[in-house]
C-alpha positions in Angstrom: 0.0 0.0 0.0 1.1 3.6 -1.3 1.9 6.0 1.9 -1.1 8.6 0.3 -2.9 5.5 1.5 -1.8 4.8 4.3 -2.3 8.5 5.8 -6.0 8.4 4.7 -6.2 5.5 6.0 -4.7 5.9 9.4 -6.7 9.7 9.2 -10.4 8.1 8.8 -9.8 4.4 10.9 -9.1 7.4 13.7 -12.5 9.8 13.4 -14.3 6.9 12.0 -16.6 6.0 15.1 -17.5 9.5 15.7 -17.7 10.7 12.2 -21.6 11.1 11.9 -22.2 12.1 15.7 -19.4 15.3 14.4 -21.7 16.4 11.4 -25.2 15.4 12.5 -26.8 18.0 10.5 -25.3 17.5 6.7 -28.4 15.0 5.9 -29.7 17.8 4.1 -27.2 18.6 2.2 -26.3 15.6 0.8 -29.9 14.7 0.0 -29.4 18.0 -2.5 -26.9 16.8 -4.1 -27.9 13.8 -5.0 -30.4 14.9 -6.3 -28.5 17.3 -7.9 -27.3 14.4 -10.6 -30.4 14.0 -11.9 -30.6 10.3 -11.7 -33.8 8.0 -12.5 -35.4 4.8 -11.8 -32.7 1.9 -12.2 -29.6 4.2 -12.7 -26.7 2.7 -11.7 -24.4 5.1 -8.7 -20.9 4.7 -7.3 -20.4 7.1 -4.4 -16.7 7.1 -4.4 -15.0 7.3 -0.8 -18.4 6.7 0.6 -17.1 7.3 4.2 -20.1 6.3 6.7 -22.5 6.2 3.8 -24.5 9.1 4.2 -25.0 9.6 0.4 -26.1 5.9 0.3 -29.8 6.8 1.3 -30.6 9.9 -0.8 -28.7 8.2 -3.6 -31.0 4.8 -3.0 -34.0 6.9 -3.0 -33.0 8.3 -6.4 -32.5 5.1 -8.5 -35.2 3.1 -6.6 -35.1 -0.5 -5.5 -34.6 -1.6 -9.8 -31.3 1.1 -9.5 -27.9 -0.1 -8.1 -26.0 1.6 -5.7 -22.2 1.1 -4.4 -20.4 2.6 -2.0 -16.8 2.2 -2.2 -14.3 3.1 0.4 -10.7 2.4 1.5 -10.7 2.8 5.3 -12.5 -0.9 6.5 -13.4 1.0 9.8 -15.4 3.5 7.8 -17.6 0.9 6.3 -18.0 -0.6 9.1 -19.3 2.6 11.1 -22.0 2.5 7.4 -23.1 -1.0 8.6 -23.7 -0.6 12.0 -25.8 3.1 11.0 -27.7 1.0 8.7 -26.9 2.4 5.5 -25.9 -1.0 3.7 -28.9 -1.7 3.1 -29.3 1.5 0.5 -26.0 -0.2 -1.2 -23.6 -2.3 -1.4 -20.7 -1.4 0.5 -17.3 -2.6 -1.0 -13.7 -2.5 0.7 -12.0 -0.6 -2.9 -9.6 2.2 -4.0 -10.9 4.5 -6.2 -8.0 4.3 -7.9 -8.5 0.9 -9.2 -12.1 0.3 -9.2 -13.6 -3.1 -9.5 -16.2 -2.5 -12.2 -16.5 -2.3 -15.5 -16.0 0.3 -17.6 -18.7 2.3 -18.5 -21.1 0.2 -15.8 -22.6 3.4 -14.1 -24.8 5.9 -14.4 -23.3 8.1 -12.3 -20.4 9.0 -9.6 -21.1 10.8 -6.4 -18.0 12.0 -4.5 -18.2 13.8 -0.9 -14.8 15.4 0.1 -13.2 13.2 -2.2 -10.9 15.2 -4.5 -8.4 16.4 -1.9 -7.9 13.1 -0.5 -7.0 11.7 -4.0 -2.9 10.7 -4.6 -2.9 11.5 -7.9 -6.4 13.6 -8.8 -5.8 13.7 -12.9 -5.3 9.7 -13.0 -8.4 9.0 -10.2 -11.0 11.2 -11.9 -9.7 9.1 -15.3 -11.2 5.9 -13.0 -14.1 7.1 -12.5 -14.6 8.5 -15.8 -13.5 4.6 -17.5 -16.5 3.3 -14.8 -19.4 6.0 -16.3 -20.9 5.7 -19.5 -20.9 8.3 -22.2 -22.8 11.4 -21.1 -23.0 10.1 -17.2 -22.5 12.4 -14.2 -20.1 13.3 -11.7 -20.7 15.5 -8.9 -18.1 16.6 -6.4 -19.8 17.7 -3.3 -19.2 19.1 0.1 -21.7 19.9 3.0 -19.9 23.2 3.8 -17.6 25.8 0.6 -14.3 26.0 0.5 -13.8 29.1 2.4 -15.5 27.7 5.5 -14.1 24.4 5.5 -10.8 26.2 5.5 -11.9 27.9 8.5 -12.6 25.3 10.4 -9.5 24.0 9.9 -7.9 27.2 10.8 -6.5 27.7 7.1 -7.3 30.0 4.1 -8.0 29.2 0.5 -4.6 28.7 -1.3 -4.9 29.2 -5.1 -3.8 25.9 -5.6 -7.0 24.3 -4.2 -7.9 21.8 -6.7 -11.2 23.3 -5.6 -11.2 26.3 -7.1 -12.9 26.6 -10.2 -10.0 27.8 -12.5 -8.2 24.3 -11.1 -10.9 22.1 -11.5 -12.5 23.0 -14.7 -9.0 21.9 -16.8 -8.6 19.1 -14.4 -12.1 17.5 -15.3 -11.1 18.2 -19.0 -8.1 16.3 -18.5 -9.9 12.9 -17.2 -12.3 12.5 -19.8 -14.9 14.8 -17.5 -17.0 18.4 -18.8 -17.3 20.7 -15.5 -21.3 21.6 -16.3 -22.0 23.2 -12.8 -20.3 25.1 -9.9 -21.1 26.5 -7.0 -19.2 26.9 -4.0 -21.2 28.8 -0.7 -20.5 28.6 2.6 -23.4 26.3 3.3 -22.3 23.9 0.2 -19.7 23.5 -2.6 -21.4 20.9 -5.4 -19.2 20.8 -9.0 -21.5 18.7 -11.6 -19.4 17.3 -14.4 -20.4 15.3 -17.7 -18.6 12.2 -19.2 -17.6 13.0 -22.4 -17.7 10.5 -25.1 
């Protein structure tokens, strides 16, 4: 294992128990954006670093009980904090790097990622994963509860220009792995980029 993953890994395993009981109020928000991609009955959605799996419900809603849903993570102890909250039953919840998915290509419908892009080694070659899972024309939205500026904040940082974030970064960076930035919007309450797979 790669040291990149071995610091997310050791970072989650740590805040894993208490993750949901630290955000108990971003239900909302990630309800919105799911629904923000758009999907319909029997779509087929990855949410990539699913975490706890607190996408896995809005996103199960979404596709309905014909649609698939997977939640892929690499921290085991973050999946496991999903099963005991009850959220693999909205999906199915597999141990998986993002980097080297196990699914074929152009399987989904769909990619949902929460907080994932600056956890990502190597951002250009992941987002060319996810692109190689997502059919022509699919979606990929990049989401956050809170924008960049407060998340930075809380951490007790400010917004660099190098933020992978930032619109002027992310928009050639899509391009670049086979993704069309279509939306972006980054406020304090939420930071949601939509992106289409080009053909």
């Amino acid at each position: 294992m790669s040291d990149d993953h071995t610091h997310v890994q050791e970072f989650f395993t740590a805040r894993a128990a208490d993750w949901d009981s630290r955000f108990p109020d971003d239900g909302p928000a990630y309800a919105a954006a799911a629904a923000a991609l758009g999907l319909r009955e029997g779509d087929r959605v990855l949410d990539a670093g699913c975490g706890t799996g607190r996408a896995l419900t809005p996103l199960r809603a979404a596709v309905g009980p014909s649609g698939v849903v997977v939640g892929a993570d690499l921290t085991p102890a973050m999946l496991a904090a999903a099963v005991r909250a009850g959220r693999h039953r909205d999906g199915r919840l597999v141990l998986a790097d993002v980097a080297a998915l196990p699914l074929r290509s152009g399987s989904l419908d769909a990619v949902f990622g929460a907080g994932l892009v600056s956890h990502l080694p190597r951002p250009a070659e992941n987002l060319r994963e996810l692109a190689r899972v997502v059919r022509p024309g699919g979606t990929l939205a990049l989401f956050h509860p809170i924008g960049r500026a407060a998340l930075a904040a809380r951490h007790g940082r400010q917004i660099t220009p190098d933020d992978l974030r930032a619109e002027p970064n992310l928009r050639p960076l899509l391009a670049g792995s086979g993704w069309r930035l279509t939306s972006y919007v980054d406020e304090n309450a939420r930071f949601l980029a939509l992106a289409a797979r080009e053909d």
